[in-house]
DOGUKOL-448668 format. One record per atom (N, C-alpha, C): x, y, z. Coordinates in steps of 0.02 Angstrom, whole numbers, plus 32768, in hexadecimal, padded with zeros to 4 digits. Each point is the difference from the previous one (the first is absolute). Example, Ala and Ser with C-alpha at 12.3 -4.5 7.8 and 13.67 -1.06 7.14 Angstrom:
BEGIN
82947EE48186/7FD3803B8000/802D803C8000/7FEE80357FDC/802A803B8003/7FD980378025/
***
This chain:
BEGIN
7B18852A8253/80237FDD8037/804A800E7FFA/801780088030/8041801E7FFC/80447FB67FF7/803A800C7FF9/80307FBF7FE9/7FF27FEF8042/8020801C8051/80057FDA8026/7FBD7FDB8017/7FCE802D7FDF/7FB57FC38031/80037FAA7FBE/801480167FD7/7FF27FC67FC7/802D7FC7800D/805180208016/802D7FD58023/7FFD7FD28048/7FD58031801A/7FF17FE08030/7FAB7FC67FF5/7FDA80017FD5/7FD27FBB7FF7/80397FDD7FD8/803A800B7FCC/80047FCF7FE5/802E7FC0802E/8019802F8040/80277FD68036/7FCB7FBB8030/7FD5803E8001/7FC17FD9802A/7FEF7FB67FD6/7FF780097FBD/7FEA7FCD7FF8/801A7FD47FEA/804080007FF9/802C7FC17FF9/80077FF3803A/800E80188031/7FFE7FCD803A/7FBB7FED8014/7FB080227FF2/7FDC7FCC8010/7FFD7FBA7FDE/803680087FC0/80017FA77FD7/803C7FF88012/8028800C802F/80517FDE8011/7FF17FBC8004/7FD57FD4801E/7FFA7FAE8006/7FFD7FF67FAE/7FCC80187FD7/7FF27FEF7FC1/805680037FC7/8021803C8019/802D80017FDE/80247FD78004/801A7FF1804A/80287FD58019/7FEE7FA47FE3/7FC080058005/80007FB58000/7FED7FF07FAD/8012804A7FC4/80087FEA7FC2/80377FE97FFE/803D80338012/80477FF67FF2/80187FC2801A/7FEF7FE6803D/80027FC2800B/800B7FC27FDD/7FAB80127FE1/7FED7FBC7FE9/80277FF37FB4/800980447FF6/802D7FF47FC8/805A7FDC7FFD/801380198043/802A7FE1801D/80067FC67FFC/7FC77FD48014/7FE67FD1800E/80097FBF7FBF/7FEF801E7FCB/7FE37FE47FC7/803780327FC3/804C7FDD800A/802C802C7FDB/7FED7FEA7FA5/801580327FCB/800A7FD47FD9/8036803C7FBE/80257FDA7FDE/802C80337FEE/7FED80067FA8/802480297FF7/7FE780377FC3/7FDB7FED7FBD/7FCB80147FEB/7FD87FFB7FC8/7FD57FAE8014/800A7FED803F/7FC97FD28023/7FDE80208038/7FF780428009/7FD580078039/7FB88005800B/7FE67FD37FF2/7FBB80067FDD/7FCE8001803B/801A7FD9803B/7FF7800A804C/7FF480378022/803E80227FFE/7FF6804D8005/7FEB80207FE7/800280087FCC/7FC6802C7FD5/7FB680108013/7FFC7F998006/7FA680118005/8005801F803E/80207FF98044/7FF8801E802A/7FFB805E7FF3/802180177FD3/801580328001/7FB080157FE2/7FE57FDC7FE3/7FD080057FCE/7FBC800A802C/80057FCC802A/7FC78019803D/7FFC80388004/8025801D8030/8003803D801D/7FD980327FD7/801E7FFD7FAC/7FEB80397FD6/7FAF7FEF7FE9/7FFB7FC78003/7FB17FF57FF4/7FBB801C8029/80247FE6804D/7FD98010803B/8000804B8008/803E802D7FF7/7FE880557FE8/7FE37FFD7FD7/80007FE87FD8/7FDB801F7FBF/800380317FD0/804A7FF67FF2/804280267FCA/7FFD7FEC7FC1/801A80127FCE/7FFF7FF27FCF/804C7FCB8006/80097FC67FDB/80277FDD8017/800C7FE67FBF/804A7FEF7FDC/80227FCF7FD3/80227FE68018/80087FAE7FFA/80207FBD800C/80217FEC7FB4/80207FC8802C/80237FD87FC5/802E802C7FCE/802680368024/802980307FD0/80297FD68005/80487FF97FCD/803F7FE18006/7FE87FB38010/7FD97FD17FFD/7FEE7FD58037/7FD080078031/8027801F8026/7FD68017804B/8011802C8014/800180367FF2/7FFC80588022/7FC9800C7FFA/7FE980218027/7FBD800E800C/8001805A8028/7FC280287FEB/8000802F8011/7FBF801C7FFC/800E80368048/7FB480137FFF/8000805D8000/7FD380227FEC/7FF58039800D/7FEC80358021/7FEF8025802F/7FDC803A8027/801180317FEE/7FD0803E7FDD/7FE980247FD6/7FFE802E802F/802380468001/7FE08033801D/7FC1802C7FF5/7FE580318010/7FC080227FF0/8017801F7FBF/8040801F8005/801180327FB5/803B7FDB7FD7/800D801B7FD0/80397FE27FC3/803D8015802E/80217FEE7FF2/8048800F8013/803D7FC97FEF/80487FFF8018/801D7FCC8007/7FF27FB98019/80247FCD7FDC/7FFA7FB88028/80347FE38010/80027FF4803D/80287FE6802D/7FFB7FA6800E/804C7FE87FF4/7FE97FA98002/802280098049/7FF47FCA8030/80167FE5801B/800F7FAC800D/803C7FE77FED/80217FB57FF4/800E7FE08021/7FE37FB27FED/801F7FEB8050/80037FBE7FCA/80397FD2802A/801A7FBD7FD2/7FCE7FCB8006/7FEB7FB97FD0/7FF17FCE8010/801B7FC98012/804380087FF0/802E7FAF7FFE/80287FF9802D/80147FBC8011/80157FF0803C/805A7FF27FDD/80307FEF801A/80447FE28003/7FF37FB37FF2/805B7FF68001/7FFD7FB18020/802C800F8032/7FF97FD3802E/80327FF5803F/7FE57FE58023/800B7FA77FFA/7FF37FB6800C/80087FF7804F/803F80368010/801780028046/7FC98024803F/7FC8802A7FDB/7FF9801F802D/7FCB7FD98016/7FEB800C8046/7FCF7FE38032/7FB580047FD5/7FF680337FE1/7FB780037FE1/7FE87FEF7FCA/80577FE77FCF/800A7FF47FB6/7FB77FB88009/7FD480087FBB/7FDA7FD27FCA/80317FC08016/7FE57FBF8014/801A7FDD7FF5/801D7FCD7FC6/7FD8800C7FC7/7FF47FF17FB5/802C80247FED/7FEE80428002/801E80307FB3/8057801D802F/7FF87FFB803E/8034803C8026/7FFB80437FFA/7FC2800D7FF1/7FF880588003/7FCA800A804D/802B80578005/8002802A8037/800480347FEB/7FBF80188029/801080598000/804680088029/803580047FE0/80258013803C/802F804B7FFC/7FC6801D7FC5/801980407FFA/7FC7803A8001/7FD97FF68018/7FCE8029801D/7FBC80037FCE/80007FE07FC8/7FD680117FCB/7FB7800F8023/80027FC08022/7FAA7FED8031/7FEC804C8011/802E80138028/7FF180568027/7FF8803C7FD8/801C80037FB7/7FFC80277FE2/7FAA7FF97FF0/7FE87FC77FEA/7FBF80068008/7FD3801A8021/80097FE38057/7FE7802B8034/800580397FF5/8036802D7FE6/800F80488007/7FB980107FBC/801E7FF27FD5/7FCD801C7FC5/7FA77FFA8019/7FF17FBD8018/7FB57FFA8015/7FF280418037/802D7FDF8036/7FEE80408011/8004804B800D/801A80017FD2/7FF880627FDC/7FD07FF97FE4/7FF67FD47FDE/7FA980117FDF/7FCE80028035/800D7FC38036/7FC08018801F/800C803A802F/802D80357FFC/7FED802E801B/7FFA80297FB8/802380167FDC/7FF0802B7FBF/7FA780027FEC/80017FC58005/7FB27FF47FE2/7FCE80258024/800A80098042/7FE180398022/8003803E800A/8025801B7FC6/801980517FF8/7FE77FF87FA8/7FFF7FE07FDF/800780017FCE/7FD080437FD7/7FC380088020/7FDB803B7FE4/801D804A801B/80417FF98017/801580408015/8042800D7FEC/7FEE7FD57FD2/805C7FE17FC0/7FE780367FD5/804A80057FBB/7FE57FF17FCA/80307FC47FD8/7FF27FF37FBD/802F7FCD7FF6/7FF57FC18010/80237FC57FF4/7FEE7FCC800B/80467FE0802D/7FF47FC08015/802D7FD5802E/7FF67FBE7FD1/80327FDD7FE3/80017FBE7FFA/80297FE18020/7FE57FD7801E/802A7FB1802B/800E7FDA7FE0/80317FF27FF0/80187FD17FD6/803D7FC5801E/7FDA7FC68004/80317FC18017/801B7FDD7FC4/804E7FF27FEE/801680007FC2/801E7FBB800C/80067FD87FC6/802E7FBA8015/804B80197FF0/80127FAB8015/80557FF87FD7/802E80418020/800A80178022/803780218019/803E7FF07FFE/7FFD7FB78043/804C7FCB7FFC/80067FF57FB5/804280007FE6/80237FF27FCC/800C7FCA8006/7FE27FCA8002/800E7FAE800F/7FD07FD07FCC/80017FBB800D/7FD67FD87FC1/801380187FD4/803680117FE6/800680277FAF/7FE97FBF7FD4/800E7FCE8007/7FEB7FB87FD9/7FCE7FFA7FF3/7FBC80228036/7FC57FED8002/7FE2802F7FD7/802380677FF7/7FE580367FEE/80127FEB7FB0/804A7FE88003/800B7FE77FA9/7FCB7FE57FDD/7FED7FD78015/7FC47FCA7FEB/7FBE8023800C/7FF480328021/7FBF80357FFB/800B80367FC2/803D80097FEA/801180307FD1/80017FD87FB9/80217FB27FFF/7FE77FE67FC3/7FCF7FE58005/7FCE80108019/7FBC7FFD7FE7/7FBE80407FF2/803D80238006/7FE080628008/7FDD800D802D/80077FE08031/7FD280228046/801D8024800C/804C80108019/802580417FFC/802C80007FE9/801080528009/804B80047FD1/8025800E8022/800A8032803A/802680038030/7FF97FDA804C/802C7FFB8009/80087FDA8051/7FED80118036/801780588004/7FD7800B8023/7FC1800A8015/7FE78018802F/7FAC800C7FF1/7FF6804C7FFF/801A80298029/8005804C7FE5/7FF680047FAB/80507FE97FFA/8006800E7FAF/7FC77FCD7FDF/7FE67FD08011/7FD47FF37FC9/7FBE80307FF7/7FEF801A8035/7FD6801E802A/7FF5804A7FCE/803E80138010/802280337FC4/7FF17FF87FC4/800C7FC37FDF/80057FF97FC4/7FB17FED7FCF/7FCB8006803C/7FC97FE87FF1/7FD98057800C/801A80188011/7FE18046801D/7FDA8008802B/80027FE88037/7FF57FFC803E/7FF980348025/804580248001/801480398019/7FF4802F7FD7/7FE280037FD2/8000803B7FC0/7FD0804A8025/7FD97FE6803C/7FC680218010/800B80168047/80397FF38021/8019800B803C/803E801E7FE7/7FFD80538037/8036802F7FFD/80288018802A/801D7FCC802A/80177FFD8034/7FF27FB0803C/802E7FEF800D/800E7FCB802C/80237FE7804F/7FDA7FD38020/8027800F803A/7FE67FC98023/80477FDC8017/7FFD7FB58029/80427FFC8036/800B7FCE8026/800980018029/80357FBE8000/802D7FF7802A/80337FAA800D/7FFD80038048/80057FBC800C/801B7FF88053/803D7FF77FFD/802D80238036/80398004800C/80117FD8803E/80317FE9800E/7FF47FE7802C/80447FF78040/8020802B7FE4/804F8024801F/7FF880118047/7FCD80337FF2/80028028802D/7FC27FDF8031/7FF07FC8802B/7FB280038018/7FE580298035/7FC1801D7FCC/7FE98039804D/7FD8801A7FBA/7FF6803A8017/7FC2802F7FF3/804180297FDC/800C7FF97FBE/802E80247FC9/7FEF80007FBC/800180367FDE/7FE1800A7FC7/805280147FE9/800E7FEB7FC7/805980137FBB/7FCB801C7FCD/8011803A7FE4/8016800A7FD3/80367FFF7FCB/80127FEA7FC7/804F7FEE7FED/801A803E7FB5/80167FFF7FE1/800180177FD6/80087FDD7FB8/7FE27FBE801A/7FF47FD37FC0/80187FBF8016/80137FD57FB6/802D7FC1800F/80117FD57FB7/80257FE17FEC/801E7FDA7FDA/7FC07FF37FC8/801D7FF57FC1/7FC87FDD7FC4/80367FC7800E/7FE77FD67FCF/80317FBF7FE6/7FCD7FDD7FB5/80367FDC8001/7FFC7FC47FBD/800E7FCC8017/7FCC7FCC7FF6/80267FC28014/800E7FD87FBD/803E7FC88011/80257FDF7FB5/7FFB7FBB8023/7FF47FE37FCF/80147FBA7FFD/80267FDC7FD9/804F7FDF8028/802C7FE57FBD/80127FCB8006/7FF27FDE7FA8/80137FA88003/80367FFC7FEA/80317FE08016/804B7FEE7FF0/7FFB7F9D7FD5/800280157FCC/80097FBD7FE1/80347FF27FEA/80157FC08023/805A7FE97FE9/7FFE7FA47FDA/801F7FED800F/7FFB7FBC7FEC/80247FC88041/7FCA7FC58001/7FF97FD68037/804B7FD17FE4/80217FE78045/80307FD77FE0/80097FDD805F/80247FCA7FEE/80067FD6804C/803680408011/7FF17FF88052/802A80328022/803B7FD78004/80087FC48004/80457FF0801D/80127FDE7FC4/7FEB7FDD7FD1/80377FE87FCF/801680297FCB/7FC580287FE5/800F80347FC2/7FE280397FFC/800080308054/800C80377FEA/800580387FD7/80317FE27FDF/801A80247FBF/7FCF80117FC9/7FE27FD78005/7FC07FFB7FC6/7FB38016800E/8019802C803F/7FB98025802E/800780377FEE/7FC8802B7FFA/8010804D8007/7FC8800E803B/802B80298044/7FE5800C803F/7FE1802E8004/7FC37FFD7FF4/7FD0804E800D/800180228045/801D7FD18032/800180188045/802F802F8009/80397FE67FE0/8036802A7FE6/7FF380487FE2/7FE67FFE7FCB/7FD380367FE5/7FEA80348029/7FCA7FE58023/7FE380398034/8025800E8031/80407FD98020/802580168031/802680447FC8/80127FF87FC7/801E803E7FDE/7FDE802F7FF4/7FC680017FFB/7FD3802B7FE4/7FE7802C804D/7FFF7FCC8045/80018027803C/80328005800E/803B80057FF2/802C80228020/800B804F7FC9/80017FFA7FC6/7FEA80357FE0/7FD980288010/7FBF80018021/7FDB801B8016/801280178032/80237FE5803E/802C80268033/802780377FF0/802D7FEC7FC9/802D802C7FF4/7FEA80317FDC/7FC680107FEB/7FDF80418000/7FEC801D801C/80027FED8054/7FCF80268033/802E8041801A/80307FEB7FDC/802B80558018/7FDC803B7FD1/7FEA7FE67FD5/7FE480397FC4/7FC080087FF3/7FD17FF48056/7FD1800F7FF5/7FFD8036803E/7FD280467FF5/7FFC802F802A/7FE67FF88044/802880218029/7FD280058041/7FC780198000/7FF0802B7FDA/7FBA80367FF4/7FD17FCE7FE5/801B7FD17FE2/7FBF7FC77FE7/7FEB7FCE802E/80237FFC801F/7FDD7FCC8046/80047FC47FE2/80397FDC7FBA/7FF17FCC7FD1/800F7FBF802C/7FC97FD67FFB/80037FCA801C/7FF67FC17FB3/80387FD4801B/7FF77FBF7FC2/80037FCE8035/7FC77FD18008/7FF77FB68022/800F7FCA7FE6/800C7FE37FD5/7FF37FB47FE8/7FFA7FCD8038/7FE17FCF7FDB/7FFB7FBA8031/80057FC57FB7/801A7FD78020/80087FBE7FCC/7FC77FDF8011/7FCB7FFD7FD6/7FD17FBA7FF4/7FFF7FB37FEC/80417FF67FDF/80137FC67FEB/80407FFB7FFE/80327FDC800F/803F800E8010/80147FBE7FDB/7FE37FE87FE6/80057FA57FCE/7FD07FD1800F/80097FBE7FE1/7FE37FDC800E/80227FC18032/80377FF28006/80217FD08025/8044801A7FF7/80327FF08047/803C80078000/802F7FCE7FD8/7FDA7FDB7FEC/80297FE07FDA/802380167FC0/7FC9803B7FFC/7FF67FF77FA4/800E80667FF5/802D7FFA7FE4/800F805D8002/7FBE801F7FEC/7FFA8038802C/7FAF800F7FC9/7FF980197FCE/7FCE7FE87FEA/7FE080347FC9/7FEC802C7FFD/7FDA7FFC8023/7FC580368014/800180168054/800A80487FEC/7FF1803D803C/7FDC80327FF6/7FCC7FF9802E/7FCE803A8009/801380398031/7FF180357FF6/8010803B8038/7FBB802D7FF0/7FE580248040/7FD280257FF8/803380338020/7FEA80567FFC/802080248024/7FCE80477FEB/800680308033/7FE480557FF2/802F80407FF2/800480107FD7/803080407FED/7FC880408007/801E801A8042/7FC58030803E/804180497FFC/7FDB803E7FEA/802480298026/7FCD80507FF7/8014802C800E/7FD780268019/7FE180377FB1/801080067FC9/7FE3801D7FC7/80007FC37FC7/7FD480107FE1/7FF57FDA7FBB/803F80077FD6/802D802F8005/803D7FFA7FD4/803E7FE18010/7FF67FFC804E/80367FDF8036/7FFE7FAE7FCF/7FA27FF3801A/80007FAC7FF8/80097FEE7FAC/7FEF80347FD5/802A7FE07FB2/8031800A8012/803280208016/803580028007/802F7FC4800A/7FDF7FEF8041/80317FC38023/7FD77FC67FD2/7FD37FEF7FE2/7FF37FE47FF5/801B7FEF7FC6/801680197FE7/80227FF37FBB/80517FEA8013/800C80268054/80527FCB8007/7FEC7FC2801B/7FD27FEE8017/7FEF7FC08012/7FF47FC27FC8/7FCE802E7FC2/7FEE7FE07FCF/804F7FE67FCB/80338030801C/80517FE87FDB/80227FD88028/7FE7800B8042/80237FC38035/7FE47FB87FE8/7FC67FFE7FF7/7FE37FB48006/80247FF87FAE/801180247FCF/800E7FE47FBA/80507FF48014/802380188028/804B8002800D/800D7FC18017/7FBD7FE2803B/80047FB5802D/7FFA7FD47FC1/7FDD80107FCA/7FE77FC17FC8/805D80037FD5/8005802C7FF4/803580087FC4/80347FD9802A/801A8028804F/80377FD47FFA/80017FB58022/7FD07FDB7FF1/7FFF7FBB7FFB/7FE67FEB7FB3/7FED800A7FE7/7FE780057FBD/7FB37FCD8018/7FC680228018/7FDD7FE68007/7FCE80307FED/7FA37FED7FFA/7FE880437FEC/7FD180048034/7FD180408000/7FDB801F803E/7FD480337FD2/7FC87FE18022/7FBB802B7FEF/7FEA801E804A/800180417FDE/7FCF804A8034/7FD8801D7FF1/7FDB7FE98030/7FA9801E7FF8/80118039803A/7FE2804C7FF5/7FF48027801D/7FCA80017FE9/7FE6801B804C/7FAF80128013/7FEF803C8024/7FD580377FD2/7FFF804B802F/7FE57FE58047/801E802A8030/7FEE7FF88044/7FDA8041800C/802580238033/7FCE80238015/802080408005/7FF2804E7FE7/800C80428000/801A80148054/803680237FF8/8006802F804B/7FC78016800E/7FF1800D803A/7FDC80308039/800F80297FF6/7FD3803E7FD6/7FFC8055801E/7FC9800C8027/800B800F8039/7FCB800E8020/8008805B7FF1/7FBA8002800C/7FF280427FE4/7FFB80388063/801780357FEF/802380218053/7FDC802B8011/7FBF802A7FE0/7FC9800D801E/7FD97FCD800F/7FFE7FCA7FDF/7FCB7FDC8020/80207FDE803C/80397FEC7FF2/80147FE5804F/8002802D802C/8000804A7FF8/800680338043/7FC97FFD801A/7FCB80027FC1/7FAA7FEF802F/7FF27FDA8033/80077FB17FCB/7FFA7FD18038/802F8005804B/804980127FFC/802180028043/7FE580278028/7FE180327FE3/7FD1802D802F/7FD07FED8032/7FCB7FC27FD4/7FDD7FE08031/80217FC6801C/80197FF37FF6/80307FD0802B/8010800E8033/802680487FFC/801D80188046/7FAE801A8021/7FF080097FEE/7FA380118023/7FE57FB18016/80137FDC7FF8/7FF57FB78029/80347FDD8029/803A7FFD7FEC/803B7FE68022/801E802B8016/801880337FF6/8023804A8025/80377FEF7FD4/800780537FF2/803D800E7FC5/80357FCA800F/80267FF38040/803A7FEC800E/80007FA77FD9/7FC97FEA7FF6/80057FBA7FD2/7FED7FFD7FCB/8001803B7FD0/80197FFE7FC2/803180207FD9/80197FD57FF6/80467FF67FD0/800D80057FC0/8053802E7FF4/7FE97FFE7FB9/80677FDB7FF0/7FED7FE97FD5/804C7FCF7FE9/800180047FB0/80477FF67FED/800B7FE87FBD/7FE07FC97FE4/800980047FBB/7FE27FA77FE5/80257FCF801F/7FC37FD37FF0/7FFD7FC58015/80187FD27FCC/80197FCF8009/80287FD47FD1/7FC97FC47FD7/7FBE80008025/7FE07FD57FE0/7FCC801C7FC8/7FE37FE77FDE/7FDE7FFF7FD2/7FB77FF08002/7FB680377FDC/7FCF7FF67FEB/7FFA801B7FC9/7FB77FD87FDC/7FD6802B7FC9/7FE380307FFE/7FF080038045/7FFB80468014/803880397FE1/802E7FEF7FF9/802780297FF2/7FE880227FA7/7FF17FC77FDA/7FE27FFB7FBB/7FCA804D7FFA/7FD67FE08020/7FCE8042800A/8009805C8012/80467FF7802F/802280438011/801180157FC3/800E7FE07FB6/802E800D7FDF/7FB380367FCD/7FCC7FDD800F/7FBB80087FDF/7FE180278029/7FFC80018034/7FC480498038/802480008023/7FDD804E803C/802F7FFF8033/7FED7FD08037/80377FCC802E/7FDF7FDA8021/803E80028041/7FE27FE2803B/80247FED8033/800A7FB38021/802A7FFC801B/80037FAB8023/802C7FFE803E/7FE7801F803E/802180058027/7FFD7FD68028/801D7FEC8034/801B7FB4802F/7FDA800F8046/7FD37FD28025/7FE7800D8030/80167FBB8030/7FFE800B804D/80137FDE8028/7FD17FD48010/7FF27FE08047/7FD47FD18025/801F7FC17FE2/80487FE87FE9/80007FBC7FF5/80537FF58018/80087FC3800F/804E7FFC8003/800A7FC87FCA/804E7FDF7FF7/802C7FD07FEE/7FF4800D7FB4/80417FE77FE2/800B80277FBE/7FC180007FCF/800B80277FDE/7FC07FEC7FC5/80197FB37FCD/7FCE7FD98007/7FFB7FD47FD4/80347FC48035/8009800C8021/80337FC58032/7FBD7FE98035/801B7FC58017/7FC87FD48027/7FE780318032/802C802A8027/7FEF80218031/7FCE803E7FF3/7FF280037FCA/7FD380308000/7FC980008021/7FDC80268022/7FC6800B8032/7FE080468015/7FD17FFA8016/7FD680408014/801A80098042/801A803A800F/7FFF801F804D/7FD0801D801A/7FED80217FDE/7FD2803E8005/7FB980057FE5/7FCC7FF5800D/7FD57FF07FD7/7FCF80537FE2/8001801D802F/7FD280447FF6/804E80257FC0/80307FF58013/802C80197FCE/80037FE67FB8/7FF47FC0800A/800B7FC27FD4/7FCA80117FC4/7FB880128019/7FC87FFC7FE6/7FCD803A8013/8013803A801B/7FD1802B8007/801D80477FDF/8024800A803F/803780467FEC/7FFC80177FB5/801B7FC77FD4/8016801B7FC4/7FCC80117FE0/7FD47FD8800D/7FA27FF77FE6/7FEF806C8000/8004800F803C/7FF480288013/802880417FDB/80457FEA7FF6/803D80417FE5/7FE57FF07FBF/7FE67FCB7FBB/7FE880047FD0/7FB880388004/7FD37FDC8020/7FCD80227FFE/8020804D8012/8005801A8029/8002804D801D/802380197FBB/80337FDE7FD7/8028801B7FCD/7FCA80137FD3/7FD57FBD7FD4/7FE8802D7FEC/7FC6801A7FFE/7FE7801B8031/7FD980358020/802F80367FF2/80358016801C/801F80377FE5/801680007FAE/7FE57FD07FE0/80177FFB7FC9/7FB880247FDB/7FD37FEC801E/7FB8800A7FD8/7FDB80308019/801C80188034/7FCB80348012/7FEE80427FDF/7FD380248013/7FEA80387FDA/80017FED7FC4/803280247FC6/7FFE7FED7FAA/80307FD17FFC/802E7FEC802D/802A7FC27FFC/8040802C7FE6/80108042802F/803680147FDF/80427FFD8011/80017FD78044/80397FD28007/801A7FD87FCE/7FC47FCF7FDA/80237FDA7FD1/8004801E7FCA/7FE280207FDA/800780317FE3/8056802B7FE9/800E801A8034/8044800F8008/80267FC77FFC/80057FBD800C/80257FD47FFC/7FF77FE77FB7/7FE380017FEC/7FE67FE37FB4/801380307FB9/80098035801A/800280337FD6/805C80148001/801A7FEA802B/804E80068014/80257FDC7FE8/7FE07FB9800E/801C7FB07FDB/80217FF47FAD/802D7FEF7FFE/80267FF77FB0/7FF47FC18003/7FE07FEA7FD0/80137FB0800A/80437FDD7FEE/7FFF7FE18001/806A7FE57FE3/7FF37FDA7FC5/7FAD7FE08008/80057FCE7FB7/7FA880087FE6/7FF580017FC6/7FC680057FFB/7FE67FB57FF7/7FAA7FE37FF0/7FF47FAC7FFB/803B80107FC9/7FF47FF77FDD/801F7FE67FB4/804C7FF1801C/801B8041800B/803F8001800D/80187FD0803E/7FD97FF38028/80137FD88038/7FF07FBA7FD9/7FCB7FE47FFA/80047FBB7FC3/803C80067FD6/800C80177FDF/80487FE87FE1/8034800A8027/802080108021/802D80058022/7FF27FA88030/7FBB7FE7800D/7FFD7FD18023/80157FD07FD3/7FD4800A7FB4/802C7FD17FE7/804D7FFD7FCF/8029803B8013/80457FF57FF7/80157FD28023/7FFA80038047/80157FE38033/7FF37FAA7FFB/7FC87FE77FE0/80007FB37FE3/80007FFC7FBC/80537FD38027/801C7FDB7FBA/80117FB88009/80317FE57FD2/801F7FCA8008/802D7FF17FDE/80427FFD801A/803E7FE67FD2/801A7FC58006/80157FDA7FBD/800F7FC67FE2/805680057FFA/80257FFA8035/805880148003/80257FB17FE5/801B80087FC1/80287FB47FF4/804580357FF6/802B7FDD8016/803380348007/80277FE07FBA/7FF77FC97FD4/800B7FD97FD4/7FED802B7FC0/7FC3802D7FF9/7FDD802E7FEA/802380477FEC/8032800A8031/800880488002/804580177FCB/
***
């Protein structure tokens, strides 16, 4: 059978399950729940692979779950990823009324996309070689860190994310090549981005401990941690001249605790914040002037501050034969003129983790408007939202597997990796530490 007759059943039959697809992604919509709790989704995800009749593992990381379709001959294996976990954002119209979680970054659809490429793949599959794993992964959002802490001291995991735990369990050890998908939501219409990556980060957490004293009679006998972190962020400003344009370095903080009463100078200040920029040497980099800013805010009040850094998440390499493939069929469904190709992107996945380990892609697809993760997020588009991409996965890899699979082949055989397991585990755990700053000490 030739590529274009195989391309053309695997089109056919995702749209004879477009209702089925549609009204998975939905319901997952429906029934949000966020990272290393998706046990909801899962089983849903879990159906699907039962009722084919795939070879199927659950309960990875928690709840990742994955299923298999086997070509007729040996060859390469190809994953295709799609997220389980939902956000928070209390604001939006569809947010959990309990928990405040919302898909409001497309996770739900990435599902749709992965189901249905299988159910068209699954009908070429004896004219494969190689295998296809689907794989729905938890924990993406970098959020609940309180809740993942307390999963890690009890060894359920060790990393936060779910990629990297995913990783770290060997998950991926058996898949040689990767490829998933984001909703974008900039542009709404029928638009497929390609980017040329996007930001890793670290996130820190710092306690400023000073000493409590009445604000208005004795002062004097307070030491102001608020004080503290206002020095320690303005320090941090005054390094933003000395961080590169080429790094794209982004530093956020937010204050979590700002005292306990105005009466009483504080003691205690909490700050969470992300030190994001575009290489792994950028973010030790700045991270270490940040990590002298927050000791500069303690010293000159003489107060002390504990920093917990926590590995976040690896830049995005997307790999540029495989994205030329996929844009290929893209423009073979949407017409060349709506796909796009742009610089990185300033935000951050674990996805990115895995680029560093196989060759993989994560390119941005349309059918949605209002920002990602803001109340306004919504579907415009629904055949874009939930079919299209379904379709640019599947057709990919069909050209990935066909004949001896020497599309992927060539991509696999080209690939350097940047970190090997071993080498990528330690480097994850350089990145968590914790410092004890008494400036009384030094």
């Amino acid at each position: 059978m030739t590529l274009k007759e195989l391309k053309q059943i695997v089109l056919k039959e995702i749209d004879s399950n477009r209702d089925r697809i549609i009204s998975l992604a939905k319901s997952i919509f429906a029934e949000p729940e966020v990272g290393y709790k998706e046990y909801k989704t899962a089983e849903k995800v879990k159906h699907v692979f039962t009722e084919w009749g795939i070879k199927t593992k659950s309960g990875l990381a928690l709840t990742g779950i994955r299923g298999t379709l086997k070509g007729a001959r040996p060859g390469p294996c190809i994953g295709i990823l799609s997220e389980l976990d939902a956000l928070i954002n209390p604001e939006h119209p569809a947010a959990d009324p309990e928990t405040g979680a919302v898909h409001a970054c497309g996770h739900f659809a990435q599902v749709g996309w992965m189901i249905g490429a299988g159910f068209g793949l699954r009908k070429v599959t004896d004219e494969l070689c190689g295998k296809v794993v689907l794989f729905a992964v938890p924990a993406e959002e970098f959020i609940n860190l309180e809740f993942r802490q307390k999963l890690k001291d009890k060894g359920k995991i060790k990393y936060f994310g779910g990629k990297q735990e995913l990783a770290r369990l060997g998950e991926f050890n058996d898949i040689d090549l990767m490829i998933m998908n984001h909703a974008q939501s900039e542009l709404p219409g029928r638009k497929v981005f390609f980017t040329d990556g996007s930001n890793g980060f670290v996130g820190k957490y710092a306690r400023f401990l000073g000493r409590a004293a009445h604000a208005g009679l004795a002062p004097d006998k307070g030491i102001n941690a608020l004080n503290a972190f206002n020095i320690a962020l303005a320090a941090i400003h005054a390094q933003r001249e000395t961080f590169k344009d080429e790094d794209m370095v982004r530093v956020h903080p937010i204050i979590t605790k700002g005292g306990d009463s105005v009466n009483v100078v504080p003691s205690e200040v909490t700050s969470e914040m992300y030190v994001r920029a575009r290489t792994t040497s950028a973010i030790k980099e700045v991270n270490g002037k940040v990590d002298r800013a927050l000791k500069a805010g303690a010293m000159g009040v003489g107060a002390r501050v504990e920093i917990t850094t926590t590995a976040g998440y690896m830049p995005l390499i997307n790999n540029d034969k495989l994205q030329k493939l996929m844009a290929q069929n893209a423009a073979d469904l949407i017409g060349k003129e709506n796909v796009l190709f742009r610089g990185a992107f300033g935000g951050s996945t674990d996805m990115g983790d895995l680029t560093h380990l196989k060759p993989g892609i994560h390119p941005m697809v349309g059918g949605f408007s209002g920002d990602l993760h803001s109340k306004d997020f919504k579907i415009t588009d629904e055949e874009m939202a939930f079919i299209i991409p379904a379709k640019i996965n599947a057709l990919t890899v069909v050209d990935l597997l066909y004949g001896d699979g020497g599309k992927a082949k060539e991509i696999i055989s080209k690939y350097k990796p940047l970190l090997n397991k071993k080498e990528y585990e330690q480097l994850l755990d350089s990145l968590n530490y914790k410092i004890l700053w008494n400036p009384e000490e030094v």
